[in-house]
PyMOL Python script that loads the backbone (N, CA, C, O; Angstrom):
from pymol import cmd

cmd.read_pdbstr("""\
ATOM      1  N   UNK A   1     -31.211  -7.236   5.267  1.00  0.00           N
ATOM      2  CA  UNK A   1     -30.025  -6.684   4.644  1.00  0.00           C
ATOM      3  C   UNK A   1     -28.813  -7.520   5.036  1.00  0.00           C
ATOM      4  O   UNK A   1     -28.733  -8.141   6.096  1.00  0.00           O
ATOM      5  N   UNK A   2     -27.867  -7.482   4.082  1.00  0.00           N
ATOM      6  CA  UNK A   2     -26.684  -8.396   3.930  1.00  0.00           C
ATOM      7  C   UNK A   2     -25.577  -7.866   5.253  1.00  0.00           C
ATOM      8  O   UNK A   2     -25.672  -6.656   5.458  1.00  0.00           O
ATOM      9  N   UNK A   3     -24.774  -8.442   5.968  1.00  0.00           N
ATOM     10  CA  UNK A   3     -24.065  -8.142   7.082  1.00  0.00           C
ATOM     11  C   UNK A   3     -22.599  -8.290   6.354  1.00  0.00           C
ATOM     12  O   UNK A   3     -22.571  -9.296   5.646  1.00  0.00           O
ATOM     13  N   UNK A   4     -21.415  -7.565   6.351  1.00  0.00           N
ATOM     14  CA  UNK A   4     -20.272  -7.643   5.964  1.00  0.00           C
ATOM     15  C   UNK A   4     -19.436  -8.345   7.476  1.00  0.00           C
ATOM     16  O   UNK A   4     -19.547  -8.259   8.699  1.00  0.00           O
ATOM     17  N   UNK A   5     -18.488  -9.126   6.358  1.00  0.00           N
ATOM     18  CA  UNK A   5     -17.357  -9.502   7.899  1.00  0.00           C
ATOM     19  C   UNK A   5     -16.085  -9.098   7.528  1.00  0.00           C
ATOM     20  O   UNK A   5     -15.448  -8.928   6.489  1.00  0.00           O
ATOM     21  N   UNK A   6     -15.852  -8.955   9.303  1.00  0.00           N
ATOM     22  CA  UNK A   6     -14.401  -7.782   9.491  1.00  0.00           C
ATOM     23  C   UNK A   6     -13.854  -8.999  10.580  1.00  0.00           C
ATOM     24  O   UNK A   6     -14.361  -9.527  11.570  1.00  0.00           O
ATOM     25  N   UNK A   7     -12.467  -9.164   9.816  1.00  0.00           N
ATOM     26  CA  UNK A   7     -11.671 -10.240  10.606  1.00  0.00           C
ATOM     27  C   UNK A   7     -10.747  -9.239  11.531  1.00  0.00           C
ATOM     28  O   UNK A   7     -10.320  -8.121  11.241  1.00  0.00           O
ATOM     29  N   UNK A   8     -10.534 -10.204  13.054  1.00  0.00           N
ATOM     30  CA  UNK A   8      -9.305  -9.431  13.812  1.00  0.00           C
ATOM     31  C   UNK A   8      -8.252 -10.038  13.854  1.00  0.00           C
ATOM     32  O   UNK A   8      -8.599 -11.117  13.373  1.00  0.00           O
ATOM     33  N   UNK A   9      -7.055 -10.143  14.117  1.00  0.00           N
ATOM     34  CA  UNK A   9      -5.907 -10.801  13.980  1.00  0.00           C
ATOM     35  C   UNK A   9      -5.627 -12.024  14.579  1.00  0.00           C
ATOM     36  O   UNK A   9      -4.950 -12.850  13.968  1.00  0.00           O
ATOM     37  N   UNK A  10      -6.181 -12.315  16.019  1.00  0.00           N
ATOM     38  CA  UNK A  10      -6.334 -13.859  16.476  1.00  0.00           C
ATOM     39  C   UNK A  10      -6.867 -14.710  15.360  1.00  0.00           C
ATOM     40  O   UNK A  10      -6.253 -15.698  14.955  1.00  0.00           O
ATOM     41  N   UNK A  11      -7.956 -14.335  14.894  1.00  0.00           N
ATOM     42  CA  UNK A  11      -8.757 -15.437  14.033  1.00  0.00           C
ATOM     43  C   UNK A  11      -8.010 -15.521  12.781  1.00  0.00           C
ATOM     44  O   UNK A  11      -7.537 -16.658  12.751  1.00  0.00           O
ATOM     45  N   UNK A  12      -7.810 -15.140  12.163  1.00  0.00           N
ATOM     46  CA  UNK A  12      -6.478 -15.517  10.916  1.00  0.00           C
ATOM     47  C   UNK A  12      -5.383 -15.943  11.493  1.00  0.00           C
ATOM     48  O   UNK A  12      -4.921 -16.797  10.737  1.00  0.00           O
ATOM     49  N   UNK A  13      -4.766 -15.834  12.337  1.00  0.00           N
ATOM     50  CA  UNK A  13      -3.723 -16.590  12.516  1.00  0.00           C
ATOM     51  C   UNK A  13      -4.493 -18.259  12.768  1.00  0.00           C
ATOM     52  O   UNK A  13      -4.201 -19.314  12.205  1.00  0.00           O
ATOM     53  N   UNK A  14      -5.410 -18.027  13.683  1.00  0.00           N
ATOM     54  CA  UNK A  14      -5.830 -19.054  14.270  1.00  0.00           C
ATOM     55  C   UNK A  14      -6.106 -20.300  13.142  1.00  0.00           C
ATOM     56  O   UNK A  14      -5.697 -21.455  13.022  1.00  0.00           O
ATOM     57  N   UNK A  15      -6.861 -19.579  12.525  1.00  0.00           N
ATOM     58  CA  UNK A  15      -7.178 -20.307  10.971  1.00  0.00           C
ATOM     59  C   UNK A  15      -6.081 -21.034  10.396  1.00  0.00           C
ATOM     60  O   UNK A  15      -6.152 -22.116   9.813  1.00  0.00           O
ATOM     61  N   UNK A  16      -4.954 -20.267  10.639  1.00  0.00           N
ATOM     62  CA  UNK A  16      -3.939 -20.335   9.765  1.00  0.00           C
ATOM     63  C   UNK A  16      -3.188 -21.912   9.905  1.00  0.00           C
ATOM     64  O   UNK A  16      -2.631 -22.569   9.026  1.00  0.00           O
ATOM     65  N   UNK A  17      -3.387 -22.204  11.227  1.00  0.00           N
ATOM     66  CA  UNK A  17      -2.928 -22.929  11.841  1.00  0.00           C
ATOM     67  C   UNK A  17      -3.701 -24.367  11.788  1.00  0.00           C
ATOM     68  O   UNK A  17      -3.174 -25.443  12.068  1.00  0.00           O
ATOM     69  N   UNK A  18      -4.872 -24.201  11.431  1.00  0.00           N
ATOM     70  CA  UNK A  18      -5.817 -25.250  11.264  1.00  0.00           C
ATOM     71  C   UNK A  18      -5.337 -25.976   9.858  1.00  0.00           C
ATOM     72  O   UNK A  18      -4.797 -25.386   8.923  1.00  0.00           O
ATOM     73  N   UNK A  19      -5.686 -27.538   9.921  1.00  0.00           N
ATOM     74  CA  UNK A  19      -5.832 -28.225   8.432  1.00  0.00           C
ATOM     75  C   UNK A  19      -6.804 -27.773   7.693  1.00  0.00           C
ATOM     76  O   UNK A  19      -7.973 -27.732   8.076  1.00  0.00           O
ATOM     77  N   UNK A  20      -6.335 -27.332   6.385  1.00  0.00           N
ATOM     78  CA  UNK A  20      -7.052 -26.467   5.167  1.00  0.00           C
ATOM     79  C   UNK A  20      -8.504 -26.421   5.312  1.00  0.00           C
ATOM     80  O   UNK A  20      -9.229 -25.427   5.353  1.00  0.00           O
ATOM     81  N   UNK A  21      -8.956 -28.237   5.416  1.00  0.00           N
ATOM     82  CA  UNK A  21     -10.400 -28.329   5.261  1.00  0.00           C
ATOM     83  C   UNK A  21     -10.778 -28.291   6.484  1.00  0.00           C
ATOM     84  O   UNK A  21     -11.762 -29.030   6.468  1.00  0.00           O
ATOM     85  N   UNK A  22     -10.639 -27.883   7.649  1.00  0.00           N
ATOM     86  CA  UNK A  22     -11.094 -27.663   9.201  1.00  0.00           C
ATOM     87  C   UNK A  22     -11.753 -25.778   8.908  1.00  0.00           C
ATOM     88  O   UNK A  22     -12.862 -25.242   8.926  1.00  0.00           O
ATOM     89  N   UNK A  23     -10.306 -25.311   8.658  1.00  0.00           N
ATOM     90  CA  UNK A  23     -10.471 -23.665   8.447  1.00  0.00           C
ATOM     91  C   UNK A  23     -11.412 -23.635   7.491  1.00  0.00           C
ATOM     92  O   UNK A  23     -12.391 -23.150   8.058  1.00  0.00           O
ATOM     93  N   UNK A  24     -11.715 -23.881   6.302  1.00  0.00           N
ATOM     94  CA  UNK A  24     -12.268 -23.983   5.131  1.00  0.00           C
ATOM     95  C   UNK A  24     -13.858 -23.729   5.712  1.00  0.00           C
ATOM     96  O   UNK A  24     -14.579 -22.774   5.423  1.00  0.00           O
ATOM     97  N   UNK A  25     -14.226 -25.016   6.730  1.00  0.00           N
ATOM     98  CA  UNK A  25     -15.674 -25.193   7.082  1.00  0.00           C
ATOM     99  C   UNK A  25     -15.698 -24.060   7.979  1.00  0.00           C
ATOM    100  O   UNK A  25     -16.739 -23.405   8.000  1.00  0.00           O
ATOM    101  N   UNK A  26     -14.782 -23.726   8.691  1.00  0.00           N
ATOM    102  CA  UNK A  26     -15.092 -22.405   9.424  1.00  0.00           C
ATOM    103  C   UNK A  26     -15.489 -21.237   8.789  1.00  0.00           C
ATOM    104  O   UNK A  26     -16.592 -20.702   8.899  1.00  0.00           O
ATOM    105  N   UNK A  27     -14.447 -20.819   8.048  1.00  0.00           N
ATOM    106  CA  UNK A  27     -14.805 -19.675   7.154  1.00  0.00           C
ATOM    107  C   UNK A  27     -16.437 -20.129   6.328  1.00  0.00           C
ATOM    108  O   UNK A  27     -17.375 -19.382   6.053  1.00  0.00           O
ATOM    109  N   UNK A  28     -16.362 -20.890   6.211  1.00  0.00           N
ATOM    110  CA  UNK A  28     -17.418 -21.129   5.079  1.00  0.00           C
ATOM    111  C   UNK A  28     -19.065 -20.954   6.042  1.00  0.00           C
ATOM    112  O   UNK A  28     -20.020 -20.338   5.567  1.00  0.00           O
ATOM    113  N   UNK A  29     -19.087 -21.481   7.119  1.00  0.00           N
ATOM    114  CA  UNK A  29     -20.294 -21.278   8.159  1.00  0.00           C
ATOM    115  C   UNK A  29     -20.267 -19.748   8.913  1.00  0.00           C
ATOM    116  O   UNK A  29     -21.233 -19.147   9.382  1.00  0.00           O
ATOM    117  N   UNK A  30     -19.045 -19.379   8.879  1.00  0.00           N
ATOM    118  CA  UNK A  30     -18.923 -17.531   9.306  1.00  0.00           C
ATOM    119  C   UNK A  30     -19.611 -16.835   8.038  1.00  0.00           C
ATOM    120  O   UNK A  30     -20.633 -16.217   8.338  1.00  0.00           O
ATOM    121  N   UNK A  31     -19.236 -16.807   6.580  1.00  0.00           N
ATOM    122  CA  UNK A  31     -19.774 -16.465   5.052  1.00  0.00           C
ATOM    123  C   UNK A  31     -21.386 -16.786   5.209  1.00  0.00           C
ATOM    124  O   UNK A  31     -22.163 -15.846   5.039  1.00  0.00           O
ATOM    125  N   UNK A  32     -21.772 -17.760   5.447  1.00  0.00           N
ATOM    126  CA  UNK A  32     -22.782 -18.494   5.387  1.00  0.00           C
ATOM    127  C   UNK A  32     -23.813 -17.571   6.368  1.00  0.00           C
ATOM    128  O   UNK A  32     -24.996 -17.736   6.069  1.00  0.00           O
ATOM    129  N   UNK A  33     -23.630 -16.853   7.221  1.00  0.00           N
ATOM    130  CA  UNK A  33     -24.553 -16.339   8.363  1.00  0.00           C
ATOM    131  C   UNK A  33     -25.129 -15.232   8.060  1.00  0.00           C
ATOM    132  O   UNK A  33     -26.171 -14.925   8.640  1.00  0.00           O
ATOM    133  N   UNK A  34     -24.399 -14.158   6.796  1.00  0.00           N
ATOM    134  CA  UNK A  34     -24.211 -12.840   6.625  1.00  0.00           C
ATOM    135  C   UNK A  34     -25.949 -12.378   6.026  1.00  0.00           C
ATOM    136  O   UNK A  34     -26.239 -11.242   5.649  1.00  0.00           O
ATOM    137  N   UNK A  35     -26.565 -13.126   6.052  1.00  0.00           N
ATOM    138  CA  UNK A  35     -27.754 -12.632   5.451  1.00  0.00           C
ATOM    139  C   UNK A  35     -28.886 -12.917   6.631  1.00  0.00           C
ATOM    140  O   UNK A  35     -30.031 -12.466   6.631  1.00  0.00           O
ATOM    141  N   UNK A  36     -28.360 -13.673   7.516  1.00  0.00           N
ATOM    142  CA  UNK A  36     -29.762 -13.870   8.688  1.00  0.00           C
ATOM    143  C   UNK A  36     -28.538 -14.330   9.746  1.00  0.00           C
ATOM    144  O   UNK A  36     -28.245 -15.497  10.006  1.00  0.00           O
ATOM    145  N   UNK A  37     -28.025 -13.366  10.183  1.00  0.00           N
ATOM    146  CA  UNK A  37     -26.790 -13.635  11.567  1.00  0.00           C
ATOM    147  C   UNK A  37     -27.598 -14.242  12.679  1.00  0.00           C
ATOM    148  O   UNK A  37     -27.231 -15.305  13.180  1.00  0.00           O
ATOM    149  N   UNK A  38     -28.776 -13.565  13.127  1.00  0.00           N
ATOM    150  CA  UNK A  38     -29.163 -13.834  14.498  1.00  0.00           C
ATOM    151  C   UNK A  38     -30.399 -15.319  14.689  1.00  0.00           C
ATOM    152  O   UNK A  38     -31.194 -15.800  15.498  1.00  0.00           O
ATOM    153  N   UNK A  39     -29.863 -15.526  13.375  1.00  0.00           N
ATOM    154  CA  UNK A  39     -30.933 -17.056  13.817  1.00  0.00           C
ATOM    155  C   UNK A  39     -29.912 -18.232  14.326  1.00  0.00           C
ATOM    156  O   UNK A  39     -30.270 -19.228  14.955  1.00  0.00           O
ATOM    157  N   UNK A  40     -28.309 -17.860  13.854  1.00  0.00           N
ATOM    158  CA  UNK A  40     -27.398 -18.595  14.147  1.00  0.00           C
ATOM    159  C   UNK A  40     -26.206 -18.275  15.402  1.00  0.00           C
ATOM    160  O   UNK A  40     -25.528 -19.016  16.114  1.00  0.00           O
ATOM    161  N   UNK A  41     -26.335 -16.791  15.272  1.00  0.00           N
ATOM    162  CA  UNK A  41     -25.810 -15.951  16.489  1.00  0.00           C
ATOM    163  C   UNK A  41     -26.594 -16.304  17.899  1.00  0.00           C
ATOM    164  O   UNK A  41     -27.811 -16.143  17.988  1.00  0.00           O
ATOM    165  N   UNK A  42     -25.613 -16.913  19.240  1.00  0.00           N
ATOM    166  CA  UNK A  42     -26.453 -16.771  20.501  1.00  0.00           C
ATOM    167  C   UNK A  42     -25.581 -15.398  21.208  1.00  0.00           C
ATOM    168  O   UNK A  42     -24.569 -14.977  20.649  1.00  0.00           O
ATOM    169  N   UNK A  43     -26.017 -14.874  22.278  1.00  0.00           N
ATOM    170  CA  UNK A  43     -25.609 -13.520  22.634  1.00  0.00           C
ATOM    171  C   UNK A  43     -24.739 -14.192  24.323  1.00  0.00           C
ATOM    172  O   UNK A  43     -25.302 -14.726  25.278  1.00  0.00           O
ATOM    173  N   UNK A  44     -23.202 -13.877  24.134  1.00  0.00           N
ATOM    174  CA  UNK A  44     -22.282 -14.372  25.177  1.00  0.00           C
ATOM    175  C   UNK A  44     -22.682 -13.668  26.436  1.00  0.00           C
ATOM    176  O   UNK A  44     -22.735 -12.442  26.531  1.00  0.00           O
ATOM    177  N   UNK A  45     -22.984 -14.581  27.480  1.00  0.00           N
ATOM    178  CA  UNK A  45     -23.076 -13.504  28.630  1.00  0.00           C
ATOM    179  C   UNK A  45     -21.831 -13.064  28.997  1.00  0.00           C
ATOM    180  O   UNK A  45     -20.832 -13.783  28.972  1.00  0.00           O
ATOM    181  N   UNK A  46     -21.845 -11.980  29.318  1.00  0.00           N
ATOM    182  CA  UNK A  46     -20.745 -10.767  30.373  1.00  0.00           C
ATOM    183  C   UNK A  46     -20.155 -10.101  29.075  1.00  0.00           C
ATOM    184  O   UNK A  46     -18.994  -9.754  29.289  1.00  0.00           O
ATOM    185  N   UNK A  47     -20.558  -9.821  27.851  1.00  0.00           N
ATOM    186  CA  UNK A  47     -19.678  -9.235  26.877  1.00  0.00           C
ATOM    187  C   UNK A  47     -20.330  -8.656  25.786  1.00  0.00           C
ATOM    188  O   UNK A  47     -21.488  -8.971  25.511  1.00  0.00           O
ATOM    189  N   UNK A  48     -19.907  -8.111  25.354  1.00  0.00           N
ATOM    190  CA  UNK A  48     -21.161  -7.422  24.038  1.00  0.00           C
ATOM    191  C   UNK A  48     -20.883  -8.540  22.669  1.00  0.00           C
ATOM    192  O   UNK A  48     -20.578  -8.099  21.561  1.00  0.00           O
ATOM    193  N   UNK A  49     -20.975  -9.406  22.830  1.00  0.00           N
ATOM    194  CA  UNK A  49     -20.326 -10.124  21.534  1.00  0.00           C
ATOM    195  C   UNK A  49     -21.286 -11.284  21.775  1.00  0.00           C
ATOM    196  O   UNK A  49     -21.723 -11.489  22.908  1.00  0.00           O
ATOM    197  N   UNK A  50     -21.755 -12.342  20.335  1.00  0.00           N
ATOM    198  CA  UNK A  50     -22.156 -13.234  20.043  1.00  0.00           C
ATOM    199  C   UNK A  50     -21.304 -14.458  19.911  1.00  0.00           C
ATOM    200  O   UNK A  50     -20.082 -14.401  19.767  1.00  0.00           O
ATOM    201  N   UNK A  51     -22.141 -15.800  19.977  1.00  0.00           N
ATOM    202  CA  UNK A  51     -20.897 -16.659  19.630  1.00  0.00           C
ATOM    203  C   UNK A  51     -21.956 -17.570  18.452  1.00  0.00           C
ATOM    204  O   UNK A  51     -23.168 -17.779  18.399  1.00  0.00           O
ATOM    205  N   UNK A  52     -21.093 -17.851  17.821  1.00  0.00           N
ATOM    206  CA  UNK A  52     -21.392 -19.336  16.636  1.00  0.00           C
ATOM    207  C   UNK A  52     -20.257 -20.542  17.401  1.00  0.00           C
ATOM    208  O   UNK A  52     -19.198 -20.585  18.027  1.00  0.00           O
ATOM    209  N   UNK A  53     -21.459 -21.532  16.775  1.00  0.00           N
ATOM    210  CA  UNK A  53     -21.035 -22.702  16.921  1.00  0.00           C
ATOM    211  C   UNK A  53     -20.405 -23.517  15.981  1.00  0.00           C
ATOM    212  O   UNK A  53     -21.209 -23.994  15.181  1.00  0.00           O
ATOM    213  N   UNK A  54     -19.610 -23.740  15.857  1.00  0.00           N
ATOM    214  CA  UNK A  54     -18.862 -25.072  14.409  1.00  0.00           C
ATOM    215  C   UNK A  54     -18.279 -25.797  14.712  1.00  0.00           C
ATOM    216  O   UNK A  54     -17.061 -25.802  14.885  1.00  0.00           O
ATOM    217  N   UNK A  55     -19.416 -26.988  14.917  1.00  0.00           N
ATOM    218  CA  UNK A  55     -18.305 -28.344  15.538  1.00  0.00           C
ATOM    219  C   UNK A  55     -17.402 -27.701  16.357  1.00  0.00           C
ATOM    220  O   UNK A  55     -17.379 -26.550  16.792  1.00  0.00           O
ATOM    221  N   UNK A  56     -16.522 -28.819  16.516  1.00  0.00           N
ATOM    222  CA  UNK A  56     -15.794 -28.226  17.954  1.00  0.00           C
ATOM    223  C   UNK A  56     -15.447 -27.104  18.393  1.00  0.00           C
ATOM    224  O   UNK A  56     -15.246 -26.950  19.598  1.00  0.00           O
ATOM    225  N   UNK A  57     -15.317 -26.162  17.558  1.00  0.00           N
ATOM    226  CA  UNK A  57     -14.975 -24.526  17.433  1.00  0.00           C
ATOM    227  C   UNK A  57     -16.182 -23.808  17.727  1.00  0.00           C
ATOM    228  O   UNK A  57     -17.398 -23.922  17.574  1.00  0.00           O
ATOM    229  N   UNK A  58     -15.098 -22.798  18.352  1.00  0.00           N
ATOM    230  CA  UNK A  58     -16.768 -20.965  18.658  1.00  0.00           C
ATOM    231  C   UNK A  58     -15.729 -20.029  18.082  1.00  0.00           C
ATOM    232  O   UNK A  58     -14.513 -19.900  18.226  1.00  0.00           O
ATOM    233  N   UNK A  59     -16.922 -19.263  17.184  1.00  0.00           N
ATOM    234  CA  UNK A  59     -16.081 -17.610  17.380  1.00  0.00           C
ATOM    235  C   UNK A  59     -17.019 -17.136  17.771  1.00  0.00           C
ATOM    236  O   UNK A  59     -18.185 -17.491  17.598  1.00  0.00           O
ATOM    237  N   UNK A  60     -16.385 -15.807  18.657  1.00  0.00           N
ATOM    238  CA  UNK A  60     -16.982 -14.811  19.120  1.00  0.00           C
ATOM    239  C   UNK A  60     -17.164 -13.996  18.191  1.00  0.00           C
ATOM    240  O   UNK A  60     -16.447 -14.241  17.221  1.00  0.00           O
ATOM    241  N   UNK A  61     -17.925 -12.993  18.058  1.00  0.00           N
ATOM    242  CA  UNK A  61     -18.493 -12.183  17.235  1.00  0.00           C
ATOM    243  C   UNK A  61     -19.518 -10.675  17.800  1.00  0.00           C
ATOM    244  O   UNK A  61     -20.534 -10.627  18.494  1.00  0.00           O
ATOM    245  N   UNK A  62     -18.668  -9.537  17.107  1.00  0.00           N
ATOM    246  CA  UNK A  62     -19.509  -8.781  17.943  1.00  0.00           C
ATOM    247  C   UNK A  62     -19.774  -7.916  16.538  1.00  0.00           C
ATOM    248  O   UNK A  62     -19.033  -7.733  15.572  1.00  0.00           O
ATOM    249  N   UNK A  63     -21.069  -7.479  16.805  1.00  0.00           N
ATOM    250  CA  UNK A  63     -21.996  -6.972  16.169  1.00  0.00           C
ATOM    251  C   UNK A  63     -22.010  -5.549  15.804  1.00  0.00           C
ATOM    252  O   UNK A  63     -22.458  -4.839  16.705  1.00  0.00           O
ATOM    253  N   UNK A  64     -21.556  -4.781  14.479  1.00  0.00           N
ATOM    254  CA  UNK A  64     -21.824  -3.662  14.653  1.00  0.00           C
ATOM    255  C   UNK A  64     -23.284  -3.174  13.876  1.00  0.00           C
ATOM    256  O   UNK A  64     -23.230  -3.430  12.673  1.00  0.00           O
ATOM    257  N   UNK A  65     -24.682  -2.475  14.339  1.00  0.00           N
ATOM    258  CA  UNK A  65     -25.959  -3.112  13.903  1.00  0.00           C
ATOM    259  C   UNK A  65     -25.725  -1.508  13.053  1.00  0.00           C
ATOM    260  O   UNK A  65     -25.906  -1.821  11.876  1.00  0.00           O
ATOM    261  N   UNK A  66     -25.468  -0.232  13.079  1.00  0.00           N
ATOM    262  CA  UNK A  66     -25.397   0.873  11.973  1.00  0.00           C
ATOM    263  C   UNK A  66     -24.323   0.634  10.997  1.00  0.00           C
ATOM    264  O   UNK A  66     -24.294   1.242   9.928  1.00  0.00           O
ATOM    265  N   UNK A  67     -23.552  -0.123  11.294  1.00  0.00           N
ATOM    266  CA  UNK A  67     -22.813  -0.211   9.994  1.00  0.00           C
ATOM    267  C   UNK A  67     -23.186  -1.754   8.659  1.00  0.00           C
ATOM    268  O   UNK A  67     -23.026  -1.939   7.453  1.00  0.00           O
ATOM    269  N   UNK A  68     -23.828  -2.654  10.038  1.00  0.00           N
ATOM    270  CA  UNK A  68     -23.604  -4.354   9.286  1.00  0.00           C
ATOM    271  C   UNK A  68     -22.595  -4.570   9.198  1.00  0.00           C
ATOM    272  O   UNK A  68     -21.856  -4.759   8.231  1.00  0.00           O
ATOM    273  N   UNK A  69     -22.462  -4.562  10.215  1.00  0.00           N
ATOM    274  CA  UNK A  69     -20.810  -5.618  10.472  1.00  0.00           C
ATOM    275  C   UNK A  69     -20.352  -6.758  11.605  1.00  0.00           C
ATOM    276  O   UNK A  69     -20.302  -6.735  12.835  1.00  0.00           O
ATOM    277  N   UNK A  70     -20.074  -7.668  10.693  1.00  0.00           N
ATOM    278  CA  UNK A  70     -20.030  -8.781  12.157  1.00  0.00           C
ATOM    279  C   UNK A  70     -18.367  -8.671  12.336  1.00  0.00           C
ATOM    280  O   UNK A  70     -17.564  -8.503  11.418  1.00  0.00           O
ATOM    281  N   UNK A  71     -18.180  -8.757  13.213  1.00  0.00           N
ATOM    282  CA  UNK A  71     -16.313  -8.799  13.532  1.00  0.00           C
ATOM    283  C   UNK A  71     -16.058  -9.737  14.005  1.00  0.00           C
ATOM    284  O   UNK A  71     -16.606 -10.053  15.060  1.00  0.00           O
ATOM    285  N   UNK A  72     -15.236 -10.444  13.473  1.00  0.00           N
ATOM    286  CA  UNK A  72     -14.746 -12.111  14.007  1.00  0.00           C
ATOM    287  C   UNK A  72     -13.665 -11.385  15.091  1.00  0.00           C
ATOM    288  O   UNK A  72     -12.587 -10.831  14.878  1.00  0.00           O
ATOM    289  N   UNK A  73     -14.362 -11.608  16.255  1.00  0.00           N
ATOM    290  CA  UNK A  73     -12.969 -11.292  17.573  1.00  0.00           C
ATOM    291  C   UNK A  73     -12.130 -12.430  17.726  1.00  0.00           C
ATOM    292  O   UNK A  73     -10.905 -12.507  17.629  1.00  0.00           O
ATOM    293  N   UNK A  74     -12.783 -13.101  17.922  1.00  0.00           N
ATOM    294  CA  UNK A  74     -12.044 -14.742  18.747  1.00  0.00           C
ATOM    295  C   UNK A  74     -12.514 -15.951  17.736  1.00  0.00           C
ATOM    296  O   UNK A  74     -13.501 -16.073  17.011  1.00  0.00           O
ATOM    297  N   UNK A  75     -11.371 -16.797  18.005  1.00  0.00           N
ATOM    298  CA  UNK A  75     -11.863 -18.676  17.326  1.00  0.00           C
ATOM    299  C   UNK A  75     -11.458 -19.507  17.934  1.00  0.00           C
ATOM    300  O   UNK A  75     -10.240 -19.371  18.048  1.00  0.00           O
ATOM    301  N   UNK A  76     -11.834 -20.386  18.443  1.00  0.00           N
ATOM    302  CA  UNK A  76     -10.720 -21.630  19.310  1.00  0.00           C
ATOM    303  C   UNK A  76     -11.453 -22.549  19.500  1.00  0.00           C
ATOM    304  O   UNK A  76     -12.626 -22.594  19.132  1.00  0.00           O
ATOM    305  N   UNK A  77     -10.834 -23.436  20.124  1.00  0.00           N
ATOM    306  CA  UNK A  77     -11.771 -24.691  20.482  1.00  0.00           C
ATOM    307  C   UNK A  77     -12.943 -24.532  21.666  1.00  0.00           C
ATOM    308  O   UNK A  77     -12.822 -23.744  22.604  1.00  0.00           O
ATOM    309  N   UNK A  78     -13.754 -25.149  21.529  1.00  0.00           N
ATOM    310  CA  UNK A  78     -14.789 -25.250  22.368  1.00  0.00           C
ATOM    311  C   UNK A  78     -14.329 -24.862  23.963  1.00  0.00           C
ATOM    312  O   UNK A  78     -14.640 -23.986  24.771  1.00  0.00           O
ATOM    313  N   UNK A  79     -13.603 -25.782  23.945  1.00  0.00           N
ATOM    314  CA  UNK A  79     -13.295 -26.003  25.500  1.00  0.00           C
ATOM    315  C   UNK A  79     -12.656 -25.142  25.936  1.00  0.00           C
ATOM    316  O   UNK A  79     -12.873 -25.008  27.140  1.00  0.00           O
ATOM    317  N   UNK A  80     -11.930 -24.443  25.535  1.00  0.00           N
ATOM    318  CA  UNK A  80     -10.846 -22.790  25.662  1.00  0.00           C
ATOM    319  C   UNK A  80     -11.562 -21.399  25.711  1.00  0.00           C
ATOM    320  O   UNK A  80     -11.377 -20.462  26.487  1.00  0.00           O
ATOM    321  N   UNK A  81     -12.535 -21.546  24.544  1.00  0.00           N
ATOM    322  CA  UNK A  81     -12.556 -20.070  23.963  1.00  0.00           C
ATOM    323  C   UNK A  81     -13.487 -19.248  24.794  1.00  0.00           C
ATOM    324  O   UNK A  81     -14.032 -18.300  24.230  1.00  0.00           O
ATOM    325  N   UNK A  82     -13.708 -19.439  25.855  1.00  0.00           N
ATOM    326  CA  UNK A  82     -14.182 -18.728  27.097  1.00  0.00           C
ATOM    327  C   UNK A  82     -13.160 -18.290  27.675  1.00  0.00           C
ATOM    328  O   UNK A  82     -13.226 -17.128  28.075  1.00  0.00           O
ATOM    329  N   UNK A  83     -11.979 -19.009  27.892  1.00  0.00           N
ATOM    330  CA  UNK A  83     -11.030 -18.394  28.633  1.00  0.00           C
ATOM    331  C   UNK A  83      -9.959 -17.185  27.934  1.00  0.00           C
ATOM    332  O   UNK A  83      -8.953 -16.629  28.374  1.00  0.00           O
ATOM    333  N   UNK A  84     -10.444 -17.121  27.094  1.00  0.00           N
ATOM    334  CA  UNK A  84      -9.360 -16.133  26.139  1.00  0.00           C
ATOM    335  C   UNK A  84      -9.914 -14.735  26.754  1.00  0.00           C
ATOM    336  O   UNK A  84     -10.832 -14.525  27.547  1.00  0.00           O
ATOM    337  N   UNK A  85      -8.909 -13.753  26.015  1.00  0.00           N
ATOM    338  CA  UNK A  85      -9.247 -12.621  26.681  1.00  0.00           C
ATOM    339  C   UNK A  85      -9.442 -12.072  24.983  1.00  0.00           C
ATOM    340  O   UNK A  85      -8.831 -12.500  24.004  1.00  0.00           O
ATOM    341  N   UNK A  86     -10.725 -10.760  25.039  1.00  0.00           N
ATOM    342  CA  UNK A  86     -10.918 -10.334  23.916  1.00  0.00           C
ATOM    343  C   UNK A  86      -9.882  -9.634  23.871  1.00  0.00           C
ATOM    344  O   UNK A  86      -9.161  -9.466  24.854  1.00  0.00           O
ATOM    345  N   UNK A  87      -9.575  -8.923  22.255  1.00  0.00           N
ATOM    346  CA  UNK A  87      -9.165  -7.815  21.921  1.00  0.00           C
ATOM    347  C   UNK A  87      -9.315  -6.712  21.253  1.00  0.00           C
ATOM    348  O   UNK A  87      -8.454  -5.835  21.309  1.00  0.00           O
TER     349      UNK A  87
END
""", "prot")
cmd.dss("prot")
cmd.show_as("cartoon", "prot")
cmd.util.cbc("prot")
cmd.orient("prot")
């Protein structure tokens, strides 16, 4: 079954901020997962949330499994997006 996505407010801004075709491939590999999440989803230790990988970028992602819903929590660069704090 198909998974719906629910954006949180870091990640649109974050996006926002990116060159068109950077955000573009992001969104487009987040769209891209909604029918088989967990072959591309790895599970973050210390947090209830998943992360994807896209080139230099992770979002975090946490899972709601009775509704099908993936929630984009977090996006940032590789090297950062551990240190962020969820919300």
């Amino acid at each position: 079954m198909t998974y719906t996505i629910g954006w949180n407010n870091q990640p649109v801004k974050f996006l926002k901020k990116l060159p068109v075709s950077i955000a573009n491939r992001i969104i487009h590999k987040i769209e891209s997962i909604t029918d088989d999440p967990f072959h591309y989803l790895e599970h973050y230790e210390g947090a209830d949330v998943y992360k994807l990988r896209i080139g230099d970028y992770r979002a975090l992602i946490e899972v709601d499994f009775a509704s099908k819903i993936l929630k984009v929590r977090v996006i940032g660069n590789r090297g950062n997006i551990y240190n962020r704090k969820l919300e």
